[in-house]
PQR file with spaces between the fields and no chain letter, atoms N, CA, C, O and H, PARSE charges and radii, in Angstrom:
ATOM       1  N    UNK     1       0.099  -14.916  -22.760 -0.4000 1.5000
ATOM       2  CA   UNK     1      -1.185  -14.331  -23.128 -0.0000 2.0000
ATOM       3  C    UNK     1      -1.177  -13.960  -24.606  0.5500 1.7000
ATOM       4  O    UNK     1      -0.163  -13.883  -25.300 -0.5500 1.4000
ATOM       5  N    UNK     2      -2.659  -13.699  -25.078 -0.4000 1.5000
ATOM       6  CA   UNK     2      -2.167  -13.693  -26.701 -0.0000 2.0000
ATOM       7  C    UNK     2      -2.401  -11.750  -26.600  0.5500 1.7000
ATOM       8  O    UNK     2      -2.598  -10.879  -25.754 -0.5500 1.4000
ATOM       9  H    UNK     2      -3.482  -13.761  -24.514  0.4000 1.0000
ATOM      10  N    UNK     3      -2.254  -11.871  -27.769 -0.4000 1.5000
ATOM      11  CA   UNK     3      -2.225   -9.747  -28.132 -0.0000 2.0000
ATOM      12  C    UNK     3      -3.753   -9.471  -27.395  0.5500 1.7000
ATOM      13  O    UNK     3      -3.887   -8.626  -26.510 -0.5500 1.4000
ATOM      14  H    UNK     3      -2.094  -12.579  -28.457  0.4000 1.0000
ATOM      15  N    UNK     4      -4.783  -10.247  -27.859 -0.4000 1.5000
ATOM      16  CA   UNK     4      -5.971   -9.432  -27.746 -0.0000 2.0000
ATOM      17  C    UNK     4      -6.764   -9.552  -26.505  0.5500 1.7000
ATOM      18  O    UNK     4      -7.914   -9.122  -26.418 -0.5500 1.4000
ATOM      19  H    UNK     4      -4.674  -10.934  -28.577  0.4000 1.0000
ATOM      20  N    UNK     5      -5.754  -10.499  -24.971 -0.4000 1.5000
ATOM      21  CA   UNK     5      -5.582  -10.050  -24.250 -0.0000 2.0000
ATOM      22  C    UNK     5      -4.932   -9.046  -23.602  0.5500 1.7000
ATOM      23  O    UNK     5      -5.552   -8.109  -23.099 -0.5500 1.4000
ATOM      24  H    UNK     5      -4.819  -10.848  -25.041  0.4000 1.0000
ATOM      25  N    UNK     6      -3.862   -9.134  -23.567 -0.4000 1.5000
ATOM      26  CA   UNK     6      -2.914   -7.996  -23.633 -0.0000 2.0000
ATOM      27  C    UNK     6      -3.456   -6.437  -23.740  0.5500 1.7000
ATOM      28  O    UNK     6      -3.325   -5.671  -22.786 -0.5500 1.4000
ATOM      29  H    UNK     6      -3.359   -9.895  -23.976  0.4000 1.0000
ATOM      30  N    UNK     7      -3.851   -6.180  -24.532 -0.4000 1.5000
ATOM      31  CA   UNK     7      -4.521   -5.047  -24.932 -0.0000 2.0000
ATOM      32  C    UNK     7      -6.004   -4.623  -24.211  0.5500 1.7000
ATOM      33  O    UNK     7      -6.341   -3.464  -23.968 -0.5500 1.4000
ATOM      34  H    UNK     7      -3.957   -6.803  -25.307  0.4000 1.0000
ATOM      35  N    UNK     8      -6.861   -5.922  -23.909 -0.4000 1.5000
ATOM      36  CA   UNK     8      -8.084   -5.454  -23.173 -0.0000 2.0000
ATOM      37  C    UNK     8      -7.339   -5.345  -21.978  0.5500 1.7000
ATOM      38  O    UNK     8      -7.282   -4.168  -21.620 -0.5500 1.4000
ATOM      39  H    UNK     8      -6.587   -6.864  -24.106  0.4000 1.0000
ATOM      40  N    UNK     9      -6.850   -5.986  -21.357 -0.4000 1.5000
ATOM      41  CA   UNK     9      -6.093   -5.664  -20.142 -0.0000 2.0000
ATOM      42  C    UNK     9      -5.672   -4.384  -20.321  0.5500 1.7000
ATOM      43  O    UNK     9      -6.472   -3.748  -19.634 -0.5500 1.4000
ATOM      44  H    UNK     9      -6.896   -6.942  -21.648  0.4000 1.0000
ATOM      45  N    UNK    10      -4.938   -3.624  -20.800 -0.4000 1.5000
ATOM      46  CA   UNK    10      -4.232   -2.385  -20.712 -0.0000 2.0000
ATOM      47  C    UNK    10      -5.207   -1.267  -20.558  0.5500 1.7000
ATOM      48  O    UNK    10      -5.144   -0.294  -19.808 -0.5500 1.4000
ATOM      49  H    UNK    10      -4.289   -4.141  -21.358  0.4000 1.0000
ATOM      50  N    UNK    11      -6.585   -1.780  -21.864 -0.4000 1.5000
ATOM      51  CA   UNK    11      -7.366   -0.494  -21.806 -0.0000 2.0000
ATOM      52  C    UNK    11      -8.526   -0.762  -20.234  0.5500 1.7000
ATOM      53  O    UNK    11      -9.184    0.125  -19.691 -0.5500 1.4000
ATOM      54  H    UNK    11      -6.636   -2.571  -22.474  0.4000 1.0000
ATOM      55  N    UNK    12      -8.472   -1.993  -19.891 -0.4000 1.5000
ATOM      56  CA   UNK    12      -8.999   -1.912  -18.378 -0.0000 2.0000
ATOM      57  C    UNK    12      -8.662   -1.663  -17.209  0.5500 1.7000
ATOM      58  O    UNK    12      -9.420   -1.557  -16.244 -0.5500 1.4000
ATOM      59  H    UNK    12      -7.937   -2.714  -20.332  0.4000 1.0000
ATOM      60  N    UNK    13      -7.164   -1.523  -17.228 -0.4000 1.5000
ATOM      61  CA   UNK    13      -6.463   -1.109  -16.527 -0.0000 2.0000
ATOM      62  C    UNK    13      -6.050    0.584  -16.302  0.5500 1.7000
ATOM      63  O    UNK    13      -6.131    1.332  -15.327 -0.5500 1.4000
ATOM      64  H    UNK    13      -6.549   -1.609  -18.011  0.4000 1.0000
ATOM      65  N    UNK    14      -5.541    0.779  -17.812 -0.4000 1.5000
ATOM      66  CA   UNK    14      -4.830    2.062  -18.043 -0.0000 2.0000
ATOM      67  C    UNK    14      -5.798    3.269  -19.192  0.5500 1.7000
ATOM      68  O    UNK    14      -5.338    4.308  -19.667 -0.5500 1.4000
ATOM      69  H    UNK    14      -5.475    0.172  -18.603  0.4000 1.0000
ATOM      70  N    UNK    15      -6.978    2.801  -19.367 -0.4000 1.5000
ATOM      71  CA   UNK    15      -7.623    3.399  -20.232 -0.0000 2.0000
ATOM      72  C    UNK    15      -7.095    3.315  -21.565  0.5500 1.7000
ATOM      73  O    UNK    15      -5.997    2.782  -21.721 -0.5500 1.4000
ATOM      74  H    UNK    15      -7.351    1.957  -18.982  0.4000 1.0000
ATOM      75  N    UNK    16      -7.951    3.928  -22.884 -0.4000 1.5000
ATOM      76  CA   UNK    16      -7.282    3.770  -24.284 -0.0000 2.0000
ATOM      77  C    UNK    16      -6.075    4.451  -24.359  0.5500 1.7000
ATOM      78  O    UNK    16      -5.523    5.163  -23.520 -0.5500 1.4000
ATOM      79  H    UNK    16      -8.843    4.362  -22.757  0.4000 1.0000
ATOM      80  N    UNK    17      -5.751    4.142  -25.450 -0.4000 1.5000
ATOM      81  CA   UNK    17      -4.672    5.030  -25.887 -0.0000 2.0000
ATOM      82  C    UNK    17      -4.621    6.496  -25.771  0.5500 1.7000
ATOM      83  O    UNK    17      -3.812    7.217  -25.186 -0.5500 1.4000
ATOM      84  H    UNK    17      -6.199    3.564  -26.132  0.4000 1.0000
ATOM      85  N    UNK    18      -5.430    6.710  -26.303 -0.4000 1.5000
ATOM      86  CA   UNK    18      -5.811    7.989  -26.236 -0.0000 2.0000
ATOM      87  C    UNK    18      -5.611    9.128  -25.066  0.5500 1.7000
ATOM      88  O    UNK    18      -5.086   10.239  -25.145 -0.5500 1.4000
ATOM      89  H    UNK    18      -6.088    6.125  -26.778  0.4000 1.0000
ATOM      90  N    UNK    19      -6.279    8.386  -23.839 -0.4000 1.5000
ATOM      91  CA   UNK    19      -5.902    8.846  -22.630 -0.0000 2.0000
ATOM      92  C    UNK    19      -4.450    8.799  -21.975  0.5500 1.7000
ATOM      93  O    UNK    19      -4.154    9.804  -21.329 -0.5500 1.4000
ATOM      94  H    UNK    19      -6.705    7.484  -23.775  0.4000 1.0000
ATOM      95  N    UNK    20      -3.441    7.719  -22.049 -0.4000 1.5000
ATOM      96  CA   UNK    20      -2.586    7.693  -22.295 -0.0000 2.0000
ATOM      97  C    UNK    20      -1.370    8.848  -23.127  0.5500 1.7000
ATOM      98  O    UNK    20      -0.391    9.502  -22.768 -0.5500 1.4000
ATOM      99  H    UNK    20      -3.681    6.902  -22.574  0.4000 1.0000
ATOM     100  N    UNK    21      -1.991    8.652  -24.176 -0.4000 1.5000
ATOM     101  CA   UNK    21      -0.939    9.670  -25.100 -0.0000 2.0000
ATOM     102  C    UNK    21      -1.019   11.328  -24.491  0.5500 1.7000
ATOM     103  O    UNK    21      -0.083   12.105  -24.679 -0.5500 1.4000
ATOM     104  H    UNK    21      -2.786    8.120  -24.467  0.4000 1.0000
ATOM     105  N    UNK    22      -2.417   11.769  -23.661 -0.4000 1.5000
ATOM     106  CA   UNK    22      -2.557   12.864  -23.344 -0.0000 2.0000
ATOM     107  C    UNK    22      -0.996   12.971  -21.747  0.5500 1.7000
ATOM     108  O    UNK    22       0.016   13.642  -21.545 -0.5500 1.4000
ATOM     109  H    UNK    22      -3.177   11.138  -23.508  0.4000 1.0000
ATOM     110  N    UNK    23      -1.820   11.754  -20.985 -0.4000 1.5000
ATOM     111  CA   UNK    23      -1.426   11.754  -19.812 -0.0000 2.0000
ATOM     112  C    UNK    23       0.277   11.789  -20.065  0.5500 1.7000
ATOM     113  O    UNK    23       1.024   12.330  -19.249 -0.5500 1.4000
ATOM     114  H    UNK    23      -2.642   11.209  -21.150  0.4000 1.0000
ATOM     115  N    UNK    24       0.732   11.184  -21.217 -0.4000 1.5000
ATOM     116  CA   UNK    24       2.523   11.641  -21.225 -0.0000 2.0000
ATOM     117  C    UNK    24       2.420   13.052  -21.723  0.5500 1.7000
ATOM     118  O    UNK    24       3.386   13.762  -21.445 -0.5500 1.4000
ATOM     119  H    UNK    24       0.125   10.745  -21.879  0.4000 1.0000
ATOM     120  N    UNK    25       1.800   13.400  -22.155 -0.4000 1.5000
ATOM     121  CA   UNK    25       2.252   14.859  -22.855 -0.0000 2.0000
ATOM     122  C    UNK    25       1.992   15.722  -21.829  0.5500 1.7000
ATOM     123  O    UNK    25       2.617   16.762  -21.624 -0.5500 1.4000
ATOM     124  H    UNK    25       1.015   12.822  -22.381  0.4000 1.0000
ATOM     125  N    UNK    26       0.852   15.206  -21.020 -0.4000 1.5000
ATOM     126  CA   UNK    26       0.772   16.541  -19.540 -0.0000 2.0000
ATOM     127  C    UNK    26       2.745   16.396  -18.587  0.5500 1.7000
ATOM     128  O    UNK    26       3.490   17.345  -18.342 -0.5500 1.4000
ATOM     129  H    UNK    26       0.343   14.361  -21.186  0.4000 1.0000
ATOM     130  N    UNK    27       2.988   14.991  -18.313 -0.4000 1.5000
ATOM     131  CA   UNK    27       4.072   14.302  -17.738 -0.0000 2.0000
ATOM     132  C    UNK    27       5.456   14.874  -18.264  0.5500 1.7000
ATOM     133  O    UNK    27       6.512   14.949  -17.636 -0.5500 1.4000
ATOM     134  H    UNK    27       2.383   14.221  -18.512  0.4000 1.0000
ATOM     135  N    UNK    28       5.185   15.268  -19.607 -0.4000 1.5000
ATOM     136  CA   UNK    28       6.415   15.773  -20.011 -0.0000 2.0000
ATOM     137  C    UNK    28       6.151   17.604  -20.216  0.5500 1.7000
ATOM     138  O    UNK    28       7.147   18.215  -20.601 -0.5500 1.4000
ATOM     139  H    UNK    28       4.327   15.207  -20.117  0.4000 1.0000
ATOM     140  N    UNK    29       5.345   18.124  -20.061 -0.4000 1.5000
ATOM     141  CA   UNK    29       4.782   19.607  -19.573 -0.0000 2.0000
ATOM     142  C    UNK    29       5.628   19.979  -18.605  0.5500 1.7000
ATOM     143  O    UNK    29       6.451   20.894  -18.615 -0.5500 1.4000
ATOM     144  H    UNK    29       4.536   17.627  -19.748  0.4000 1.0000
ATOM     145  N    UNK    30       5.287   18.966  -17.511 -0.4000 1.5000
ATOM     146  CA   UNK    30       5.423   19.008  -16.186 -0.0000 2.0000
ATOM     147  C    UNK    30       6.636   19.332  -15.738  0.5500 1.7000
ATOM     148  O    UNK    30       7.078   20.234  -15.026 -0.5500 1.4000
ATOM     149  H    UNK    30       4.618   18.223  -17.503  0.4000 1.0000
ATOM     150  N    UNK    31       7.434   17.695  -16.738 -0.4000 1.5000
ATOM     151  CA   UNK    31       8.636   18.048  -16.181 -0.0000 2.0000
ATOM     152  C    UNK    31       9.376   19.254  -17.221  0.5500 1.7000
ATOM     153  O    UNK    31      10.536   19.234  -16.808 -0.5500 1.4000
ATOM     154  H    UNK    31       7.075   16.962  -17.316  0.4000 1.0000
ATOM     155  N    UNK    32       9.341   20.008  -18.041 -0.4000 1.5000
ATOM     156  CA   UNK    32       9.747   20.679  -18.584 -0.0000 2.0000
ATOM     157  C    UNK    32       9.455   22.539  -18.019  0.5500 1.7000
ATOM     158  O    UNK    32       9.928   23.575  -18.486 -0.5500 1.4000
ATOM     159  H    UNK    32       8.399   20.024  -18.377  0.4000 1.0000
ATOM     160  N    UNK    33       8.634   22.351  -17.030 -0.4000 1.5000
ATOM     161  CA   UNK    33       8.099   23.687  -16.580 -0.0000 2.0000
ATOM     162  C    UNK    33       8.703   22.918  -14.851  0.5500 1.7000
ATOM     163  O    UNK    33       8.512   23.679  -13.903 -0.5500 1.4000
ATOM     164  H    UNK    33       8.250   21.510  -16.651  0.4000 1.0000
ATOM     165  N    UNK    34       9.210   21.864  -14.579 -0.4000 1.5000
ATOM     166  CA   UNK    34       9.322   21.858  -13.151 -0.0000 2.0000
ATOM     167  C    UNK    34       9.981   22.777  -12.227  0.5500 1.7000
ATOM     168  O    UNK    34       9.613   22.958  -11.066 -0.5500 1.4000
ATOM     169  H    UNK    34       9.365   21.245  -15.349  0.4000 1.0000
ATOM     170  N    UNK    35      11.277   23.527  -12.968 -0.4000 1.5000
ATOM     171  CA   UNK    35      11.510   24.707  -12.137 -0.0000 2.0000
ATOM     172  C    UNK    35      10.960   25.837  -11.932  0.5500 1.7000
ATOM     173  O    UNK    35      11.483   26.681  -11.204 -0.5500 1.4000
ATOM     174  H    UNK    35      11.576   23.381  -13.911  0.4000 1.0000
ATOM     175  N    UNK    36       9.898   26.005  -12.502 -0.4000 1.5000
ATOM     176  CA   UNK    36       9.126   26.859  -12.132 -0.0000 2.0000
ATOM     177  C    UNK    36       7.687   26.696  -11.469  0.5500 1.7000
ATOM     178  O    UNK    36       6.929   27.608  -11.140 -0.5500 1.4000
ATOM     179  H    UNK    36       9.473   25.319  -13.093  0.4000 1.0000
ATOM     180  N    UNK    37       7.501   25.437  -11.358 -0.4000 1.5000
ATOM     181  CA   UNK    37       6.707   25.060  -10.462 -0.0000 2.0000
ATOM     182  C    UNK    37       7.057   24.888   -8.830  0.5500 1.7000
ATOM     183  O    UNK    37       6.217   25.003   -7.938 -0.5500 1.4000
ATOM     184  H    UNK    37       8.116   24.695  -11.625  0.4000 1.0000
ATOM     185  N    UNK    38       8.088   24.671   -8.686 -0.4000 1.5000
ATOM     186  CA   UNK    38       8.542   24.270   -7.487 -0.0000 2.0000
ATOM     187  C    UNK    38       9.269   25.542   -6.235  0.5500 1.7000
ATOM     188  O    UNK    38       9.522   25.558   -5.030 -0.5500 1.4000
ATOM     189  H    UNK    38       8.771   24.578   -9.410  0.4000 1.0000
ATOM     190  N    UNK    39       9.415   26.816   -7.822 -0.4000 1.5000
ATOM     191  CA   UNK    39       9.417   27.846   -7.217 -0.0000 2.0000
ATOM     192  C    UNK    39       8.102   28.204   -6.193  0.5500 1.7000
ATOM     193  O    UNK    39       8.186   28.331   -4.972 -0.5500 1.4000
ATOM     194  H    UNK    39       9.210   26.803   -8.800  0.4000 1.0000
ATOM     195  N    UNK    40       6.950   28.324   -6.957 -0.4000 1.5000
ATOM     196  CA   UNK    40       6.076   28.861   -6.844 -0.0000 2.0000
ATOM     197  C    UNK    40       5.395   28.467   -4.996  0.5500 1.7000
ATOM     198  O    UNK    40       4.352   28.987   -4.599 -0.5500 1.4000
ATOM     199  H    UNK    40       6.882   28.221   -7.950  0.4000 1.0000
């Protein structure tokens, strides 16, 4: 496939970047507070 498939695929699939870059930073929140979530 060339790049500028590649890329519409991803953002039709996985949304922009943007959404992405949030969704790891919640992912790594997560796991950084997980012992205290699992207390709870």
């Amino acid at each position: 496939m060339c790049d500028e498939a590649v890329l519409f695929m991803q953002n039709v699939f996985l949304g922009p970047r943007s959404d992405m870059d949030e969704i790891v930073e919640t992912v790594r929140k997560i796991h950084a507070h997980a012992s205290e979530i699992t207390r709870a």
